[in-house]
C-alpha positions in Angstrom: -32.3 53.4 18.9 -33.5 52.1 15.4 -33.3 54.7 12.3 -35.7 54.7 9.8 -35.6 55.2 6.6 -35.6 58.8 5.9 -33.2 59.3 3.2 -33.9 60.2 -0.3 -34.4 56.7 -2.3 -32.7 57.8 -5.5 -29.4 59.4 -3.7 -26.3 57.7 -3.7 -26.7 56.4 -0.3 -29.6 55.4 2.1 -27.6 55.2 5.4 -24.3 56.1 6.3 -21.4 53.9 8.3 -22.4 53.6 12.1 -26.1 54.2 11.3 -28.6 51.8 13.7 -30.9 49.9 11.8 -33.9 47.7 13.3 -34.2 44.4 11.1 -35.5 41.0 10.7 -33.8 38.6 9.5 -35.1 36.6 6.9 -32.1 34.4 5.5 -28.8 33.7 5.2 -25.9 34.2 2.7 -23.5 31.2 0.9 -21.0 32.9 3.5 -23.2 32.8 6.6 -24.2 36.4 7.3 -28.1 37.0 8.0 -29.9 39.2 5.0 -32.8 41.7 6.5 -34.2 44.4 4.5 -35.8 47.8 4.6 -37.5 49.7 2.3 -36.0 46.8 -0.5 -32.6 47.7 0.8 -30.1 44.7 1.3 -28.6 44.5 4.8 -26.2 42.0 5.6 -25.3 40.9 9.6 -22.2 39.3 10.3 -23.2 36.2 12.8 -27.1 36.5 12.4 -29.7 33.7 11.9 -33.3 33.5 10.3 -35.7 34.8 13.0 -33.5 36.9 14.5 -35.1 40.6 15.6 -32.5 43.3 16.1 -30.6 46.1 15.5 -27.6 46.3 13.7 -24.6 49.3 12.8 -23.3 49.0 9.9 -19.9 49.0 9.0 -19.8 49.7 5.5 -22.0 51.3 3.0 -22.6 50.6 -0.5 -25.1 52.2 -2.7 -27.4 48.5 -3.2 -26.7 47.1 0.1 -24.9 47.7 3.5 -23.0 45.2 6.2 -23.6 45.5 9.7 -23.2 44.1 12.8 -25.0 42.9 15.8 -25.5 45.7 18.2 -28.6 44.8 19.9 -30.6 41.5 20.2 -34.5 42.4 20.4 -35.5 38.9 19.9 -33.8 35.4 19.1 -34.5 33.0 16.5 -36.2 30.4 17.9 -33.7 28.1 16.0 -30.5 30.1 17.2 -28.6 27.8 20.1 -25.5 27.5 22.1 -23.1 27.2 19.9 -21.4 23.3 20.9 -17.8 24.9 20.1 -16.0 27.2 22.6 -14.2 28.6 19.5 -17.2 29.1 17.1 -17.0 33.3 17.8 -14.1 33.0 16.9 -12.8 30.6 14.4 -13.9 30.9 10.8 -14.3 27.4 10.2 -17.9 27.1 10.8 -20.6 29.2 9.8 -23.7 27.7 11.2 -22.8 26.4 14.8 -25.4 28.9 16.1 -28.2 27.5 14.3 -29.6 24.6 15.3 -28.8 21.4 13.2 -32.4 21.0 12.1 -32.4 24.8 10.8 -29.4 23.8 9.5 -31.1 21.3 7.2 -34.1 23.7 6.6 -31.9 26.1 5.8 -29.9 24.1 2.9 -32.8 22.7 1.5 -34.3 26.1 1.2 -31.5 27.4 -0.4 -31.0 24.8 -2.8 -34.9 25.2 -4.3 -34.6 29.3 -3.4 -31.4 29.3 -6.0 -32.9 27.0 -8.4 -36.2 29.4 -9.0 -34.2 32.8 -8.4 -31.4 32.3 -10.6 -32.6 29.3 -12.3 -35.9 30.3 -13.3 -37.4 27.5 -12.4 -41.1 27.4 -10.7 -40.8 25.1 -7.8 -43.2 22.0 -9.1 -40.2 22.8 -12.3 -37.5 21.1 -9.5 -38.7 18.0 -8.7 -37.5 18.1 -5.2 -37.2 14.4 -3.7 -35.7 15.1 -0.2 -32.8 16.6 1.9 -30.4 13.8 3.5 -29.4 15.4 6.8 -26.2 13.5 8.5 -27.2 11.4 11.7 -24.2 12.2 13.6 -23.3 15.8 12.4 -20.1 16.0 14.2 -16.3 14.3 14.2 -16.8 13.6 10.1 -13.8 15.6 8.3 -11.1 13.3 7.3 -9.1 16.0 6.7 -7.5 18.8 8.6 -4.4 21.7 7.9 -4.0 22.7 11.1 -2.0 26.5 11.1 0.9 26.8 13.6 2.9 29.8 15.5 5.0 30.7 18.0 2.6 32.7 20.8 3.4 36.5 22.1 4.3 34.3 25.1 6.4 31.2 24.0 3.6 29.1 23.4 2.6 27.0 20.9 -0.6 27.9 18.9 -2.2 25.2 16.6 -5.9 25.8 15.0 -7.4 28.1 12.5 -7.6 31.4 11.0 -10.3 34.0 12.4 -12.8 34.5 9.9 -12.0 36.8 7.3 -8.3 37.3 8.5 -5.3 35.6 9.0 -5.4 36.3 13.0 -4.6 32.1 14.5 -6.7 31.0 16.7 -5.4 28.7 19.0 -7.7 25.5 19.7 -7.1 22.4 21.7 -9.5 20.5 19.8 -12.1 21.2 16.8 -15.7 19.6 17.1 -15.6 19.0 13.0 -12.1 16.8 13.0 -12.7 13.0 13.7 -11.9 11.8 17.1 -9.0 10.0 16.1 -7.3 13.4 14.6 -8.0 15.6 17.4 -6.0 12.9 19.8 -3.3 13.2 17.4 -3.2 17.0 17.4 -3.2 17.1 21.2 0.6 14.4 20.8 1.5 16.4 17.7 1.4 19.7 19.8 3.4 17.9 23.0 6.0 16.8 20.4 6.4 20.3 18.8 7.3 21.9 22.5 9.8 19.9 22.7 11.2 19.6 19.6 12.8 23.2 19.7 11.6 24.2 16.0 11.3 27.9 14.6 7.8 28.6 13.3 7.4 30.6 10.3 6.5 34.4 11.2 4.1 35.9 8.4 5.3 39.2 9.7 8.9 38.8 9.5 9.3 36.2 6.7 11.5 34.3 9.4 11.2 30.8 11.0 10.3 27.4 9.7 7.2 25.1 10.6 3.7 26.5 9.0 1.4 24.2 9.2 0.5 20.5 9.2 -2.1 18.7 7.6 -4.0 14.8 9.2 -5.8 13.0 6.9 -7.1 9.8 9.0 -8.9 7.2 7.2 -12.7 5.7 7.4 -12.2 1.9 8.5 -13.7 -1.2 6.8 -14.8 -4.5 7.9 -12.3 -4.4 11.0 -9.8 -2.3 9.7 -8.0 0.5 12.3 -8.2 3.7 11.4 -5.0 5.1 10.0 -3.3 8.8 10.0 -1.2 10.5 7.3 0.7 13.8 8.6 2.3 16.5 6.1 4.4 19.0 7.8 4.7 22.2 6.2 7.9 24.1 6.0 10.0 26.4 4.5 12.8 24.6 5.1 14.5 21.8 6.2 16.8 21.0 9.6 17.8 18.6 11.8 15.1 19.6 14.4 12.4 18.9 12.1 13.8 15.7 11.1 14.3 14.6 14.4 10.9 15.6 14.9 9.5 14.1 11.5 10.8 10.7 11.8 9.5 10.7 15.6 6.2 11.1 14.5 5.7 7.1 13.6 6.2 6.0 17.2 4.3 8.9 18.5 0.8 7.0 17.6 0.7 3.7 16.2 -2.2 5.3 14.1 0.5 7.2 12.2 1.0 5.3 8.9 2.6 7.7 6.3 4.4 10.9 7.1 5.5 13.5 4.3 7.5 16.8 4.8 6.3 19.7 2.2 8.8 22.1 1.3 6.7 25.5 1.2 9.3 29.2 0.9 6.5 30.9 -0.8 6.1 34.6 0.6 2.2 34.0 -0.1 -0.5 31.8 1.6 -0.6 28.8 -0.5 -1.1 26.2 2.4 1.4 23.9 0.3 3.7 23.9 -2.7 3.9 21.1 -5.2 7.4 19.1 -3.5 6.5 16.4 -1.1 8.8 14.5 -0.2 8.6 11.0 1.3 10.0 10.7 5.1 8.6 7.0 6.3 5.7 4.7 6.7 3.4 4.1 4.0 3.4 6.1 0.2 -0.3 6.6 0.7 -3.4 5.0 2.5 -6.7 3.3 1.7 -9.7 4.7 2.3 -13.3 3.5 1.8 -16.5 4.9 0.3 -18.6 2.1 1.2 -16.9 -0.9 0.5 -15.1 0.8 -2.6 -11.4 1.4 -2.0 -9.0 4.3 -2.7 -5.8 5.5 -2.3 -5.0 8.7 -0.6 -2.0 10.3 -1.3 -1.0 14.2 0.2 -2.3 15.6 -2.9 -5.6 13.5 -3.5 -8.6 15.2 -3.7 -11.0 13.1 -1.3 -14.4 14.4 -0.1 -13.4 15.2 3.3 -16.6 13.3 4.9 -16.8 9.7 3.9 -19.6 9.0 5.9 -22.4 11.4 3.7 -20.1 10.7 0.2 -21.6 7.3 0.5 -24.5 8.8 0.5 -24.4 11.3 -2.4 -22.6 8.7 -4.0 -25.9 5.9 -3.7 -28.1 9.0 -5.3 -25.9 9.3 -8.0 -26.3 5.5 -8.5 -30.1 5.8 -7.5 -30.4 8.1 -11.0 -27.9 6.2 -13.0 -29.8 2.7 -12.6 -32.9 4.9 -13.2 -31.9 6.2 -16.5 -30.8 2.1 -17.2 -34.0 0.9 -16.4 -35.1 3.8 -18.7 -33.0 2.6 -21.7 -33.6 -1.1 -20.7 -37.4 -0.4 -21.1 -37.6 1.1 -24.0 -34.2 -1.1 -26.2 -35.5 -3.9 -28.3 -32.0 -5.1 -28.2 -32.0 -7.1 -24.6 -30.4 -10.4 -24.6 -31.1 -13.5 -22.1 -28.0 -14.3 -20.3 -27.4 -17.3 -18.9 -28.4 -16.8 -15.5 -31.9 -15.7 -16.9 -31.0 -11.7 -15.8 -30.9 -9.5 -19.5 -28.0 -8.1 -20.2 -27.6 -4.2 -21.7 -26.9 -4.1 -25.7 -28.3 -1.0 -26.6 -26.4 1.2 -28.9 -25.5 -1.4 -31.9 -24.3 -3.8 -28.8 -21.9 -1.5 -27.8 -24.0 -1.3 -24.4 -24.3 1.8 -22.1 -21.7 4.4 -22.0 -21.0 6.9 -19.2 -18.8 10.0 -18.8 -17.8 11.3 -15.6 -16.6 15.4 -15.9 -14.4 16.6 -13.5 -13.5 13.2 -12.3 -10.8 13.4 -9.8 -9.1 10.7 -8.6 -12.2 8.9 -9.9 -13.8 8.2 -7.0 -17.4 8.8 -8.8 -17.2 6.4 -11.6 -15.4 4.1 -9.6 -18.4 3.6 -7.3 -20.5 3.7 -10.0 -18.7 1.2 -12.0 -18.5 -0.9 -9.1 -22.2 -0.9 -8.1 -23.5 -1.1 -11.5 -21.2 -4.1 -13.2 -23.8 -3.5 -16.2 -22.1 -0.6 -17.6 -19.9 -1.3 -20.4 -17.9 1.6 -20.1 -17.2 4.5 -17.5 -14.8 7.4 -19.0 -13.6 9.7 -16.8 -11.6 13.0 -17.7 -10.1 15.2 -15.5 -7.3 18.0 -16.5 -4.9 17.3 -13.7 -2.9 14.6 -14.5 -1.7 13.0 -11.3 -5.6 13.0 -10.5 -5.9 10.4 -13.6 -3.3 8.3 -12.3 -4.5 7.8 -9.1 -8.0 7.2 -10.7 -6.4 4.5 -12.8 -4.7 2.5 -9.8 -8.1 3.1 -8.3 -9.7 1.2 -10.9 -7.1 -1.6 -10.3 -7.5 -1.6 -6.5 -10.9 -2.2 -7.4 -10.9 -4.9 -9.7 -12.4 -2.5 -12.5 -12.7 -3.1 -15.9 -14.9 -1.5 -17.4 -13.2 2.4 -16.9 -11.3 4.7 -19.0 -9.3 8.0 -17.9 -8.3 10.9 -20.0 -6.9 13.7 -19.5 -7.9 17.5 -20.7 -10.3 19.8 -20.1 -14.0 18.2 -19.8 -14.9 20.6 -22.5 -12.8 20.0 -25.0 -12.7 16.4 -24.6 -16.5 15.7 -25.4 -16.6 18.5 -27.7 -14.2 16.1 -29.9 -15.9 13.2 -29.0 -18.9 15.2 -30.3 -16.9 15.5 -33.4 -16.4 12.0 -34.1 -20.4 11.5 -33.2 -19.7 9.0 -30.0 -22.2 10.1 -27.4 -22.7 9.0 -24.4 -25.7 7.9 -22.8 -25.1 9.3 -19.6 -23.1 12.4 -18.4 -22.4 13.1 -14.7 -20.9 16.6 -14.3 -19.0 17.4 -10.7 -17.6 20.7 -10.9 -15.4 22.5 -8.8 -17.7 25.0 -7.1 -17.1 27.4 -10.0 -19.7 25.7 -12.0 -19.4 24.2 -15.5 -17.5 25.9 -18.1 -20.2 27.7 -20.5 -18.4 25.9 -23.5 -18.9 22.4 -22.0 -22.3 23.4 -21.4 -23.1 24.6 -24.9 -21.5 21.7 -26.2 -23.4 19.2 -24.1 -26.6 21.2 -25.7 -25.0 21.1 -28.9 -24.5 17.1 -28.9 -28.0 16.5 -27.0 -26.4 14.3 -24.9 -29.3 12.2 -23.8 -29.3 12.0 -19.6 -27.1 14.4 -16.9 -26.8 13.6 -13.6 -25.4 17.1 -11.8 -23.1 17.1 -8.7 -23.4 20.4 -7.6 -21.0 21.8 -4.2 -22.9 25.3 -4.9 -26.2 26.3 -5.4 -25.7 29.4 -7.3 -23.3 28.2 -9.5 -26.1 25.0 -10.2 -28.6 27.4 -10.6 -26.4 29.1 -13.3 -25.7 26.2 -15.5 -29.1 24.7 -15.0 -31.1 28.0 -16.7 -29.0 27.1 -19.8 -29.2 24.0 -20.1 -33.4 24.2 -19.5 -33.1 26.8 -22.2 -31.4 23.9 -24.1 -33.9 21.5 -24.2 -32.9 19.9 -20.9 -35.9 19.2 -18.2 -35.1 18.3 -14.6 -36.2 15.0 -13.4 -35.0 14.7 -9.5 -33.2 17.1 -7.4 -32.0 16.2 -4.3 -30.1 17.7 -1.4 -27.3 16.3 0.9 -25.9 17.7 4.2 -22.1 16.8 3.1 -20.8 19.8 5.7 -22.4 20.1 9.2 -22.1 23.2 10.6 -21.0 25.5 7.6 -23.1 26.6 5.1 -21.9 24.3 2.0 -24.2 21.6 0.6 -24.3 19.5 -2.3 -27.3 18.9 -4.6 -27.5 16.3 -6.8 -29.8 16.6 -10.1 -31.0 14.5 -12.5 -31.6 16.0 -15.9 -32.9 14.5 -19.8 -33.1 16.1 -22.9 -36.6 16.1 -24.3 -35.0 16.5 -27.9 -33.4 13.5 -27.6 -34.0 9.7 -26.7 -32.0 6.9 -25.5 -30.5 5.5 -28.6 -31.1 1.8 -29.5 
């Protein structure tokens, strides 16, 4: 039976734990849990969906907001379906399997222009909204998988993901997200492992070996096979596993590159920093589009290649727009010889961008690569490893016209700000974290002409956007893209220009 409200507003408490509520459901959280209210009061529901009527007990009790679960379904949400995963109750990798994939969409879009005016402060015709790309195949995309291993309660071999919220394995044969290619794999790598007569590491006890082993499998290009890399995590080192390891290259012909990483930590850091070599291939090539990369264990890669081409073309799509915006209004165009005009703004020094938080500069790489008419593309990233793979990137590529530091984004333009070299154009792509506020008072500070935003949270976005508004910064385009099928991540791409500045000539 539903309670109502019948508490004293101003007491510490409106309900109590394992109190029935009756709620609709009007949203969902970055984490996937429905939000109803009553009376103003904050409800969250493990596992319910926009549209959903019903009644909920809640398992814990603060004094702004409670968490409940589903204890009675009055009426579904006419977007809630059969989840296409037998494991989706279970396993924590998804969020959204429930929903349908066009509420999906709705519900990212939503979000992004609901974060932008809540915590923002932006009024919606303030957004500039241009669209929500949705993936046309919204399954089989991750390039990328850390598959968790154990020995079962009854000698069996368990392989999948962690339960949501806890580190209880689920055991899957197969996972709807993984590309084809890496769940065939995982079904061999599996057979292997029962034979192989390896101890697996016991979180419990401390004991055993084998934890876990990552696939990254490659996107192909004009005609190319797709290729595999495996990393087996352990805490040590035998002659089972090796046996095993150096097996693994005539277990699939897809398997190119195998590593072992040596992992003792008590903790649960997937992997430590010591990989070590065992056979095949140092690292792979993967495409975005038709620009190349290579992927070692440690590169950070967007797991779906399919949809980075995509956010990758709307970060060109506002690049060329600010270029056609500094082309217009330069008086210092030249005639090349092929009749096309040539960029020599800035004294002749031409356009200048900086990619923050660059990576292994995939980014600038495709930028650079698409656009052959900017003069230079600098890229700084903290991590240095990251800026050497960025740098044989460029090479792979043919690039010239990149540069690669490394440091922290905000001190490096803050003494680039110093020596008065500004950039035309700054594209920002944060970890989900957001911007450091320094970098963003410092991009205010310089009145660094043009931003283009990658965002991989909408909060966080909406953070760093109501300061740099506040700064003089307007918002030009804001688009969405559906980078994660499934779960509740998305990426928003934004396109920002300081009205106290102008393109320099």
């Amino acid at each position: 039976m539903s309670k109502k409200n019948t508490k004293n507003v101003g007491s510490e408490k409106r309900f109590d734990k394992g109190d029935q509520i009756e709620l609709y459901i009007e949203d969902i959280t970055e984490d996937g849990d429905g939000i109803g209210k009553i009376n103003g009061y904050t409800v969250f529901v493990h596992n319910a969906l926009p549209g959903d009527h019903l009644v909920t007990t809640l398992i814990k009790v603060k004094k702004n907001y409670a968490i409940g679960i589903i204890h009675q379904m009055h009426e579904k949400s006419p977007m809630r379906v059969k989840a296409p995963c037998p494991y989706a109750a279970k396993c924590g990798g998804c969020q959204l399997q429930d929903l349908s994939y066009e509420g999906q969409v709705e519900y990212k879009a939503n979000h992004i222009k609901s974060s932008l005016m809540r915590i923002g402060k932006l009024e919606e015709s303030e957004i500039k909204w241009d669209g929500f790309k949705a993936m046309t195949e919204p399954l089989y995309y991750r390039n990328k998988g850390i598959y968790q291993l154990a020995m079962g309660k009854k000698g069996e071999i368990e392989m999948g993901f962690y339960r949501k919220r806890s580190h209880d394995l689920v055991d899957v044969a197969y996972c709807l997200l993984q590309s084809k290619v890496a769940n065939a794999l995982m079904k061999k790598v599996r057979e292997a492992l029962r034979l192989s007569g390896i101890s697996f590491y016991d979180e419990l006890t401390k004991k055993g070996a084998l934890r876990r082993i990552m696939i990254r499998t490659t996107t192909p290009n004009q005609g190319e096979s797709v290729e595999a890399m495996l990393v087996i995590v352990t805490t040590a080192v035998s002659s089972k596993l090796m046996r095993f390891v150096k097996d693994l290259e005539v277990l699939d012909s897809k398997i190119k590159s195998v590593y072992i990483n040596i992992n003792d930590d008590l903790g649960n850091t997937n992997m430590s920093d010591q990989f070590d070599h065992i056979s095949g291939k140092v690292y792979l090539t993967d495409y975005i589009g038709d620009v190349a990369f290579k992927i070692s264990p440690q590169s950070f890669f967007q797991v779906n290649s399919v949809q980075t081409e995509v956010l990758y073309d709307e970060v060109v799509t506002n690049v060329q727009a600010i270029v056609d915006e500094i082309r217009a209004s330069s008086e210092d165009q030249v005639e090349e010889k092929d009749g096309n005009k040539g960029l020599t703004v800035n004294g002749g020094k031409g356009i200048t961008v900086m990619d923050l938080y660059c990576g292994i500069g995939s980014i600038g790489a495709y930028v650079a690569k698409k656009m052959p008419s900017i003069s230079k593309i600098i890229g700084v990233e903290v991590i240095e490893g990251a800026i050497e793979d960025a740098k044989a990137n460029a090479i792979l590529n043919g690039l010239s016209n990149t540069e690669y530091v490394v440091g922290l984004a905000e001190e490096v333009i803050a003494d680039l700000a110093e020596k008065h070299e500004l950039p035309d154009i700054v594209i920002l792509d944060p970890p989900r974290k957001g911007c450091d506020s320094s970098l963003i008072d410092t991009l205010i500070a310089m009145k660094a002409p043009h931003i283009v935003y990658v965002s991989c949270k909408p909060s966080t976005l909406a953070r760093d956007l109501e300061l740099l508004v506040a700064g003089g910064y307007e918002v030009k385009r804001t688009v969405g893209v559906d980078m994660f099928p499934m779960s509740t991540h998305v990426e928003t791409i934004i396109l920002m220009a300081n009205s106290c500045s102008k393109a320099k000539k």
